[in-house]
N, C-alpha and C positions, 0 to 999 in steps of 0.2 A: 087857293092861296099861292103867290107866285114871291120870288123874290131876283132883285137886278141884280145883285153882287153875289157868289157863292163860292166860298174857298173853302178846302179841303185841308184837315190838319189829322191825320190817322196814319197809324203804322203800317205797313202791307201785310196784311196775313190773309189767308183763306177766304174768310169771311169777307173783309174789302175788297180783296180782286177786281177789278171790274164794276166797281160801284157804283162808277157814273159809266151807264151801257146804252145803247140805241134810246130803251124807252125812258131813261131819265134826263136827255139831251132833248129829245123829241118833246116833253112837259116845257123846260124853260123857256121863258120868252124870249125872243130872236133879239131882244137890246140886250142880254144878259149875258155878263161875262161870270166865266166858270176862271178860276184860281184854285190851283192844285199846289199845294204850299208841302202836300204828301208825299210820298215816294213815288216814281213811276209804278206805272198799273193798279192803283187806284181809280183809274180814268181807261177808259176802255177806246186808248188809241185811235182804231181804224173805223170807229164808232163815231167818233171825234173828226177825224179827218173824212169820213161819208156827210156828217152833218156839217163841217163848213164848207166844204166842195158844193154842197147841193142849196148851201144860202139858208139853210135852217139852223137854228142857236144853237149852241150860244153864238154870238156878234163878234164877241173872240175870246181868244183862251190863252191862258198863259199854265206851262205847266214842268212839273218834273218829267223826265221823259224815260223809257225802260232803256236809253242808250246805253253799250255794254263800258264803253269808255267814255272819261271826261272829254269835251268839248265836240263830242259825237252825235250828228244832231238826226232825231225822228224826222220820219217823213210830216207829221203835225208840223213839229218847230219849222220846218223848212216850208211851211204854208204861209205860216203865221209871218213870218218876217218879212 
């Protein structure tokens, strides 16, 4: 079972960390966009930015980012744009 659209609405605690990691990007289909509507680090960054550098899904990614200041942008966001 696969799905195209997949956004993220959870708090960051322990347990979420890293929720979407190598092997949960490496599952989605490569048309499939990932939406992180969560806090940063729900989304395993450098994980994220290995899988669209290397052309593997998601297609693209929109997301909150672990930046430590507002309009401070992740090395992701700075792909993505």
């Amino acid at each position: 079972m696969s799905s195209d659209i997949i956004t993220l609405h959870c708090p960051l605690t322990a347990q979420t960390r890293h929720l979407i990691g190598p092997d949960e990007l490496a599952r989605m289909p490569r048309h499939a966009l990932l939406i992180n509507c969560a806090r940063g680090g729900v989304v395993d960054e450098a994980a994220l930015l290995e899988a669209l550098r290397a052309g593997a899904s998601p297609a693209r990614a929109w997301m909150c980012s672990q930046a430590s200041r507002p309009g401070a942008a992740t090395c992701c966001q700075k792909l993505i744009r």
